[in-house]
C-alpha positions in Angstrom: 19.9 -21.2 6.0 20.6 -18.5 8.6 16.8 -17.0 9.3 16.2 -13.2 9.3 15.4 -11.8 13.1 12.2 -10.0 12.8 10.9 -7.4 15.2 7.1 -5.8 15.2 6.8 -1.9 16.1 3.2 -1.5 16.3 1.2 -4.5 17.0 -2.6 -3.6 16.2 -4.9 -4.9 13.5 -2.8 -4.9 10.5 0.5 -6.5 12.3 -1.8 -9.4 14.2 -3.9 -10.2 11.0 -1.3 -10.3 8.1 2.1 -9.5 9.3 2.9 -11.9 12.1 0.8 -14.4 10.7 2.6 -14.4 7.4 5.8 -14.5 9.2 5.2 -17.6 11.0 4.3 -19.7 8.3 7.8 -18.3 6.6 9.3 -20.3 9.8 12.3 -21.6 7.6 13.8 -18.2 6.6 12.3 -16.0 9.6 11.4 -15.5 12.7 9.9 -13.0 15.0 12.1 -12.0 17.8 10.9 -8.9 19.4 7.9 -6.5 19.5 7.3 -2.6 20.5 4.3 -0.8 21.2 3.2 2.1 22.6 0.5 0.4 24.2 2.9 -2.1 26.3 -0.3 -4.4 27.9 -1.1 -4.6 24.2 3.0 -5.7 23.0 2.6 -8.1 25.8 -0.4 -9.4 24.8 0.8 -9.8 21.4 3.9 -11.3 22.1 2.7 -13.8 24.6 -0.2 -14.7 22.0 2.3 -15.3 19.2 5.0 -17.0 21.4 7.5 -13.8 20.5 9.9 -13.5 23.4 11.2 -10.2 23.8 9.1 -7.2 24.4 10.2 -3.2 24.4 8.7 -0.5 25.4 11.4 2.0 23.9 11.6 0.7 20.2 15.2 2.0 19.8 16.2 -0.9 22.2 15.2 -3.5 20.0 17.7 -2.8 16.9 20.6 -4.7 18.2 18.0 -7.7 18.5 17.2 -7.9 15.3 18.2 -7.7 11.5 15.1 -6.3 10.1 12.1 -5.1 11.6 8.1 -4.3 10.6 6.7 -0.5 10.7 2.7 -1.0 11.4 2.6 2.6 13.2 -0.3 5.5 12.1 1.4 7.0 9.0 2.5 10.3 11.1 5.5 8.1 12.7 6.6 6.1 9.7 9.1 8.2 8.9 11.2 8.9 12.2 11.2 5.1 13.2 11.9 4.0 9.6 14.9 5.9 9.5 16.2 5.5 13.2 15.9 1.8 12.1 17.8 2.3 8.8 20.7 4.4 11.0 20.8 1.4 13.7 21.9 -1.4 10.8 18.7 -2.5 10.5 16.2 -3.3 7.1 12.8 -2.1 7.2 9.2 -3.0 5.9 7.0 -0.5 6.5 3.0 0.0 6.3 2.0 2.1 3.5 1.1 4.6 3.0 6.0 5.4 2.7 5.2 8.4 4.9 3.1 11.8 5.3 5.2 13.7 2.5 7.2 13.2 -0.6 10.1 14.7 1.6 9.7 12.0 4.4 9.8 9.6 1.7 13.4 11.0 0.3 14.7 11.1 3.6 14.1 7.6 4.0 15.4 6.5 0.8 18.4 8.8 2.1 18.6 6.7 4.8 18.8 3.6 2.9 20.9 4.3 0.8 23.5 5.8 3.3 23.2 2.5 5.4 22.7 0.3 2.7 19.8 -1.7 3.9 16.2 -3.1 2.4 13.6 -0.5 2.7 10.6 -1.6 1.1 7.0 -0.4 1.6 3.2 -3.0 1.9 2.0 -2.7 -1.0 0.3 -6.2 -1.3 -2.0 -5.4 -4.0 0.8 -5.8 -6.2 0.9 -9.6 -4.9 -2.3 -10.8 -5.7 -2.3 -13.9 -8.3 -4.3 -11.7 -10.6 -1.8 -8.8 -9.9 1.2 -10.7 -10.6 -0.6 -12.4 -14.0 -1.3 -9.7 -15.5 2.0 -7.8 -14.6 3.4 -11.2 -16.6 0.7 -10.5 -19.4 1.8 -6.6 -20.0 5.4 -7.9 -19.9 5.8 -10.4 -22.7 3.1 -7.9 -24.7 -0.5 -9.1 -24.6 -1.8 -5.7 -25.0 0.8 -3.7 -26.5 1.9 -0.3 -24.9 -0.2 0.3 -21.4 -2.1 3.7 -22.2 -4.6 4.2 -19.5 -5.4 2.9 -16.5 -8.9 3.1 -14.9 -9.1 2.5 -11.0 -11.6 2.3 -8.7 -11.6 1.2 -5.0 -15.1 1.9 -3.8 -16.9 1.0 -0.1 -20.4 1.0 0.4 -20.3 2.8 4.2 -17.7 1.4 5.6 -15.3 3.7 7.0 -13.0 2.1 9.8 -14.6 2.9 13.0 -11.4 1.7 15.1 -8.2 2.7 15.4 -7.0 6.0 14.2 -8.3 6.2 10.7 -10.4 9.3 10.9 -7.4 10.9 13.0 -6.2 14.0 10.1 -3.1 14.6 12.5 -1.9 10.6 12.7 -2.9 9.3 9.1 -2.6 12.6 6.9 -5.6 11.9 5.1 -8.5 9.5 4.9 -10.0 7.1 2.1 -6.9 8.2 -0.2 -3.9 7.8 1.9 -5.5 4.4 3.8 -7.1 2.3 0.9 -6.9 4.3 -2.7 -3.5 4.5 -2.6 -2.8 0.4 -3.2 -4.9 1.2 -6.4 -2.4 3.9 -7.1 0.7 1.6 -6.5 -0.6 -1.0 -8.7 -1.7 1.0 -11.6 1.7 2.8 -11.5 3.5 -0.8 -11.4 1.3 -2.0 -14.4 2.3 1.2 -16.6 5.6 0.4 -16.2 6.1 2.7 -13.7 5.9 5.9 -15.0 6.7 9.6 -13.6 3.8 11.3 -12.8 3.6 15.1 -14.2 -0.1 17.0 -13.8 -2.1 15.9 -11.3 -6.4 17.0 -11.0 -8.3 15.8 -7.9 -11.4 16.4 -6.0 -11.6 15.0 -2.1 -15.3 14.9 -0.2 -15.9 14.5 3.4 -19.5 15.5 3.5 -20.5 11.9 3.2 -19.8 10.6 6.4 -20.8 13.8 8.4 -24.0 12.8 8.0 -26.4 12.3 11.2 -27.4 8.5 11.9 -26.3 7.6 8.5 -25.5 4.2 8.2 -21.5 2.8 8.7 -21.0 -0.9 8.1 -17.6 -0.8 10.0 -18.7 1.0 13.6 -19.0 4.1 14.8 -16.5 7.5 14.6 -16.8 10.9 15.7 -18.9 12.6 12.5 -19.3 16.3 13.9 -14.9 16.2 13.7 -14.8 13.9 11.4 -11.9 16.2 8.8 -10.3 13.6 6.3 -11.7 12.2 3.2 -14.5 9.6 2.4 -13.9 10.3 -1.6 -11.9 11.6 -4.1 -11.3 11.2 -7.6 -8.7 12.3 -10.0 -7.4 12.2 -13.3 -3.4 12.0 -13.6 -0.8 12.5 -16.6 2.3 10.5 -16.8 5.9 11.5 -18.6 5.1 8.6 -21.0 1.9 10.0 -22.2 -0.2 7.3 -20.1 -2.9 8.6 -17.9 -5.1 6.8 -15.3 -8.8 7.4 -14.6 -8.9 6.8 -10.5 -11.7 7.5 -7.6 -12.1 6.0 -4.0 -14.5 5.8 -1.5 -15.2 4.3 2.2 -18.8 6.2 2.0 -19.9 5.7 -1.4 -23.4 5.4 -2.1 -23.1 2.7 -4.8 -24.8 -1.2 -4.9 -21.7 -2.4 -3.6 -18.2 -2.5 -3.0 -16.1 -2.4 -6.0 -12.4 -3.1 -7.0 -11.7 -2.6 -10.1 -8.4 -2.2 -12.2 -8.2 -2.1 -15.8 -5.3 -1.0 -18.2 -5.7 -0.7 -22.0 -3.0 -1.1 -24.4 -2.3 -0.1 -27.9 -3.4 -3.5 -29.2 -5.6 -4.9 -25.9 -6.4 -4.6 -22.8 -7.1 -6.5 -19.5 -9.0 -6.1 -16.1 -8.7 -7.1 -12.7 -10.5 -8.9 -10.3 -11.3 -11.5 -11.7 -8.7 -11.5 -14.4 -10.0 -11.0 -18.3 -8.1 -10.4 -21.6 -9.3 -8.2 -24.4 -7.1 -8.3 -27.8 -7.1 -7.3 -31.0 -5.2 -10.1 -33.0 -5.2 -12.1 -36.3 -8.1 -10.2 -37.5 -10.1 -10.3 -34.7 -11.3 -8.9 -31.3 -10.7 -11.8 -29.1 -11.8 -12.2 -25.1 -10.5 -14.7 -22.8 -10.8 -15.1 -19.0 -8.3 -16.6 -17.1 -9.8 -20.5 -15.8 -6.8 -20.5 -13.8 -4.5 -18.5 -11.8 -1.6 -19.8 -9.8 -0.4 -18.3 -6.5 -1.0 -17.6 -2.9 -4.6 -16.2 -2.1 -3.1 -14.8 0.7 -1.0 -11.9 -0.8 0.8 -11.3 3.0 2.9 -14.6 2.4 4.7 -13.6 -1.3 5.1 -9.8 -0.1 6.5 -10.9 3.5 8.6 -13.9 1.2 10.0 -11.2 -0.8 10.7 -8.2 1.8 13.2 -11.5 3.7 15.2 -12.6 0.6 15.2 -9.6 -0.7 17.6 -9.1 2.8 19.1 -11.9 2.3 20.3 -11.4 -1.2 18.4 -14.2 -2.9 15.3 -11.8 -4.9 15.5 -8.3 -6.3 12.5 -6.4 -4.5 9.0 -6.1 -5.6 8.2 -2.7 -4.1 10.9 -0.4 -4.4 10.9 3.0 -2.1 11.5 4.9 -5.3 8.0 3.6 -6.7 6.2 4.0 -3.7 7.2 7.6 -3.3 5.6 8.2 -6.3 2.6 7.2 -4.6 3.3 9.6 -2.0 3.7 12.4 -4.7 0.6 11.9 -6.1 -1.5 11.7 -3.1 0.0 14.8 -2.1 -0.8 16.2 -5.2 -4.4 15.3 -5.5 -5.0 16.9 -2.1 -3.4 20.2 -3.0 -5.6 20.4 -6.1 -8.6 19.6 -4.3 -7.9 22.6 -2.1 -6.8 24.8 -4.8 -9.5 23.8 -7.0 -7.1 23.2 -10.2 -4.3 21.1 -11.4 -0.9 20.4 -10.3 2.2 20.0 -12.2 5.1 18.0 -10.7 7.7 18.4 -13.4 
């Protein structure tokens, strides 16, 4: 089999931890051929760490190199590089959050379809054993109809210290756009994907401007600090679902929480771990899952995916039609926030 050429723009946490990693252990169908960086010590670093062989410090010079390459940028530059990519020939995974705007994220579903390339977005959530079971439970009707959805992805003090995720200008947007918004993705994937039509949110940032407060995850400038440390909202979808939702790196809770819940119209099922509640044959009936198969590394499925999903062999998990929904309704709960109301997107 003819391997996919990979190449790495961005190589920080997220691209050294899951993305490269995942690769190499894909070594049959891929392999990483180039990397790009702002920070060139840090590509070279990088590449001589991983064994990668080619290193540029202009991006745009990697294209002809390679046949699809890995976006793991702050969210401000996801856009312009995604499409650049898309208008070189070239597929493209890209970190979530798709882009600042819903309008980045048509223009580079424009530029996919014009150039008729893979554009897919990391949404790993949705490639979690438990994720992928209970997508298979919905499907063949465990629970009837999915109704609501109740999401929560909740930190105890821990917003990222490093990097740029307190940076407004390069990320958009704080607890939201960085770690609610997988919650978002896979809610909207276990409704059946759904339009979203009246959006109501409420974003905090008092939290973490606190004095000598305590942050699990280093320190961060907290007289500027200007994004979000928590927000909740309640959305409406075309189909008459809804989802219950709220996030947090600050919360003061007893500790971090991931939850993800759907009822249906004859049961239900949550998340993390994976549990079953159905009305059937009479009876309300429980069960827990004493089993799940699958990788516990979601990286490896997503990145599996993303490369024969270029080659032609799978139909794509994470399509940029679904993930600009996401995009939509982030947007959305931060303009209600600031006009203290809801929004209506259709």
């Amino acid at each position: 089999m003819t391997k996919l050429r990979m190449g790495m723009i961005g190589v920080g946490g997220i691209a050294q931890s899951r993305h490269i990693p995942a690769y190499q252990k894909l070594q049959d169908i891929v392999t990483v051929e180039a990397v790009s960086d702002i920070n060139t010590q840090r590509a070279e670093e990088a590449a001589e760490h991983f064994g990668i062989p080619q290193v540029f410090s202009d991006y745009h010079d990697m294209f002809p190199h390679i046949d699809a390459v890995t976006i793991c940028t702050p969210n401000k530059f996801h856009a312009e590089i995604a499409i650049a990519a898309l208008n070189a020939g070239v597929h493209v995974f890209c970190e979530k959050p798709m882009a600042m705007t819903p309008e980045e994220c048509q223009a580079m579903i424009d530029a996919a379809e014009k150039s008729g390339k893979i554009l897919s977005i990391a949404y790993h959530y949705r490639f979690m054993k438990e994720s992928q079971a209970a997508k298979r439970l919905i499907d063949q009707n465990e629970i009837g109809e999915p109704i609501v959805a109740r999401a929560r992805a909740i930190r105890r003090r821990k917003v990222p210290g490093w990097g740029v995720f307190t940076n407004k200008e390069l990320q958009g947007g704080g607890s939201l756009i960085d770690y609610g918004c997988h919650f978002l993705d896979l809610s909207l994937w276990l409704l059946g994907n759904p339009t979203p039509v009246e959006v109501t949110g409420t974003t905090y940032n008092k939290l973490s401007k606190i004095a000598d407060e305590v942050n699990m995850w280093g320190d961060f400038d907290r007289e500027n600090f200007e994004v979000d440390d928590h927000v909740t909202a309640y959305i409406k979808f075309d189909n008459g679902a809804s989802m219950l939702f709220e996030t947090s790196w600050s919360a003061n809770v007893k500790r971090d929480e991931e939850v993800m819940s759907i009822s249906g119209l004859t049961g239900g099922l949550d998340l993390f771990p994976l549990h079953v509640n159905q009305m059937k044959h009479g009876m309300l009936l429980s069960s827990n899952a004493d089993w799940v198969p699958g990788e516990e590394d979601p990286g490896i499925p997503q990145a599996e995916n993303f490369i024969k999903s270029c080659m032609g062999l799978e139909e794509l998990v994470v399509k940029p039609s679904e993930a600009m929904k996401v995009s939509q309704i982030i947007e959305a709960i931060y303009q209600s926030s600031e006009k203290g109301g809801s929004i209506r997107l259709q």
